[in-house]
N, C-alpha and C positions, 0 to 999 in steps of 0.2 A: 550485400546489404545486411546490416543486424537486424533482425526480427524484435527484439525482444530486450528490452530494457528492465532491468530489476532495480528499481530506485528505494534506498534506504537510506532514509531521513534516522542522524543518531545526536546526540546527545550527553557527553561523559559516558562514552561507553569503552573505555578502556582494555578490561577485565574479558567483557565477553565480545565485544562485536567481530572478531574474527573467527571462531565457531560460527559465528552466524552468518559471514561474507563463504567460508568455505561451503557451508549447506547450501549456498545461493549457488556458486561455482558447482555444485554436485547435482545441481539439478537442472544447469544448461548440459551438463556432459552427461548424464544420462538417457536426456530429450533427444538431443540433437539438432538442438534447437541453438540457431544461431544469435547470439546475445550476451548483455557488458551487463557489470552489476556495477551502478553507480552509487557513491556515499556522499551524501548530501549532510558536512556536519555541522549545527546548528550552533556553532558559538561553544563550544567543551573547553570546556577551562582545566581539565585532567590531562592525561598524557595522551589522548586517543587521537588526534593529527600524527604527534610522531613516533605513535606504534604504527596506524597507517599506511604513512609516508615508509617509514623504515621496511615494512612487511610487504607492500604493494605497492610501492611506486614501479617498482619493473616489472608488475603483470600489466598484459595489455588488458584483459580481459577484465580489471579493477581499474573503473578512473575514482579521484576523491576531488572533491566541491565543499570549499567551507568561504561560512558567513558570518556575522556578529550574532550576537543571539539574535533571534526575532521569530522566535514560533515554526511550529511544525509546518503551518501554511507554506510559509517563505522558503525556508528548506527544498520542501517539495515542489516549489512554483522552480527554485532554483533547477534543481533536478530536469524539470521538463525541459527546461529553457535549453538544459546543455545535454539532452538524454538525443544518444543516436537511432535509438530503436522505431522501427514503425509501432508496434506498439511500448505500451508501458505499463507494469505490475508494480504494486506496492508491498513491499515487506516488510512492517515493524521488527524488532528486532528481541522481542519478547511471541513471535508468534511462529509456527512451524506448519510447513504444506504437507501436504501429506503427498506421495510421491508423484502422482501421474496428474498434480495440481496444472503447473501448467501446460501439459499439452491437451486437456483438455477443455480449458480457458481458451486458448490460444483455434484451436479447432472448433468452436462456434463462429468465428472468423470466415474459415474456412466456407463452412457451411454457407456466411450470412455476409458477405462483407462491407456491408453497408452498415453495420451494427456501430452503435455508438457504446456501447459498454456487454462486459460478460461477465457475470458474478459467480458464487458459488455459496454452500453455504458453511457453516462453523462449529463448532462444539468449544468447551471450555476445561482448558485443563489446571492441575493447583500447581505450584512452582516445583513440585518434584517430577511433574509431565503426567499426573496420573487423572483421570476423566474424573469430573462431578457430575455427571451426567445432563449437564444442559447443553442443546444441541436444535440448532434455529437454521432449520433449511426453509425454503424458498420455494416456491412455482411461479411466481411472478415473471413474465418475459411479454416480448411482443409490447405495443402499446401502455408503458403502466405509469406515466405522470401521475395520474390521479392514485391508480397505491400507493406510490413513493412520495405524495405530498402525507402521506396519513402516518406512515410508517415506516422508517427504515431497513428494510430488509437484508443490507450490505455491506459485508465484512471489508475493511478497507486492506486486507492482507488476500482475499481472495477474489481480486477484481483486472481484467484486464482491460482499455483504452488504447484506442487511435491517441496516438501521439497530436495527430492532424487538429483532433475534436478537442484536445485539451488544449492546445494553442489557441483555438476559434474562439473558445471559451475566457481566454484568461485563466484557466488553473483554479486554485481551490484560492476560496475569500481568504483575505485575510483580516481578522478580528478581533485578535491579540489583545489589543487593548482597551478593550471591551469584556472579553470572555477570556481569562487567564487557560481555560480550558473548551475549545468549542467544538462544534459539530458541524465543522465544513466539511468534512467527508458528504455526509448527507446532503446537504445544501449542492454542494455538483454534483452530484449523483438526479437531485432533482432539476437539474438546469439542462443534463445531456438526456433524458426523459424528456424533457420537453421538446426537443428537437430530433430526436434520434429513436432506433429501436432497442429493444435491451436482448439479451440472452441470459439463460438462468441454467447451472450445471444443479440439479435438484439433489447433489450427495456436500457430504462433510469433504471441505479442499484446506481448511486451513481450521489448526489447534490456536484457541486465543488461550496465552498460558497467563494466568491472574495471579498475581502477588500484589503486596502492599504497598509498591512504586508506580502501578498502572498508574497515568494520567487520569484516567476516569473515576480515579479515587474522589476528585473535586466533586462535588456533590454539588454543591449549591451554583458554581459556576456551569455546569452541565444544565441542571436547572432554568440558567437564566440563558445559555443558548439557546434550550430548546424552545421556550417561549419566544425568544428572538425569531 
């Protein structure tokens, strides 16, 4: 049975997304942790299918999932729907773990298995991988709907899910066309809170690397999700 699903939702990622499919592969084989890195690609009008296709159609250990565009949501709603893993992590493709990221995501599990989510916390790096020193950890665990309605506290690149709970769920909203850029990350995160317990890994498990393509450049659409 695959434990562990690493789903990456991409986007014209032509150029870099296989450095970032092998780091994903380097950190099932260093775990030992049984698990498939899924590519979930959202409508790429570049060459990134048939680099893909060409590069990893005969790993088993890579499946690829493409759609028409329709948002990160979709993407990843996709992803779940065909992901074999009992659980499932999310890896943007601008974001890097730091080594022993998932086995100790994956071991609150262990501990708790009744857990509906297990987070971790983040730091920020500039596009040369080098720290600005912001760095947003967490103690929040156990019962915390009501933290999580107020605040965010969860990196979407350091978070593991029951496969089981994001089915029950329906997956992350989709809002698309409404919020060119939204905050459904948070918005499930506050649904499996309501129903579920959390776990919190209280160290840095994933580098959010910032350049000037990040999604969350949108300002004003962020804005109007967050009031949504």
């Amino acid at each position: 049975m695959i434990e562990l699903t690493i789903l990456m939702p991409c986007l014209n990622e032509a150029e870099t997304l296989a450095a970032c499919i092998e780091k994903a592969k380097g950190f099932l084989a260093r775990t030992g942790i049984e698990g498939e890195v899924l590519i979930s690609d959202n409508g790429s009008t570049d060459d990134t299918l048939a680099v893909l296709r060409a590069t990893y159609g005969d790993d088993p250990r890579v499946r690829i999932l493409h759609q028409e565009h329709g948002g990160v949501s979709r993407a990843r709603n996709l992803g779940i729907d065909h992901a074999a893993g009992r659980y499932l992590t999310f890896l943007d493709s601008d974001d890097l773990w730091v080594p022993d990221a998932l086995e100790r995501l994956v071991a609150c599990f262990d501990r708790e298995p009744s857990l509906g989510l297990a987070y971790g916390g983040w730091d920020v790096i500039d596009a040369a991988g080098r720290p600005n020193g912001r760095v947003y950890i967490s103690t929040w665990e156990g019962d915390v709907w009501e933290q999580f309605v107020i605040r965010n506290p969860v990196p979407a690149s350091a978070v593991a899910v029951p496969r089981a709970v994001l089915v029950d769920l329906g997956g992350f909203a989709v809002n698309r066309d409404r919020f060119p850029i939204d905050v459904e990350d948070w918005e499930l995160w506050v649904r499996i809170a309501a129903g579920h317990r959390v776990a919190v890994v209280s160290d840095v498990l994933v580098h959010h690397r910032l350049h000037d393509r990040n999604s969350s450049s949108d300002v004003a659409s962020l804005e109007a999700a967050y009031r949504h």
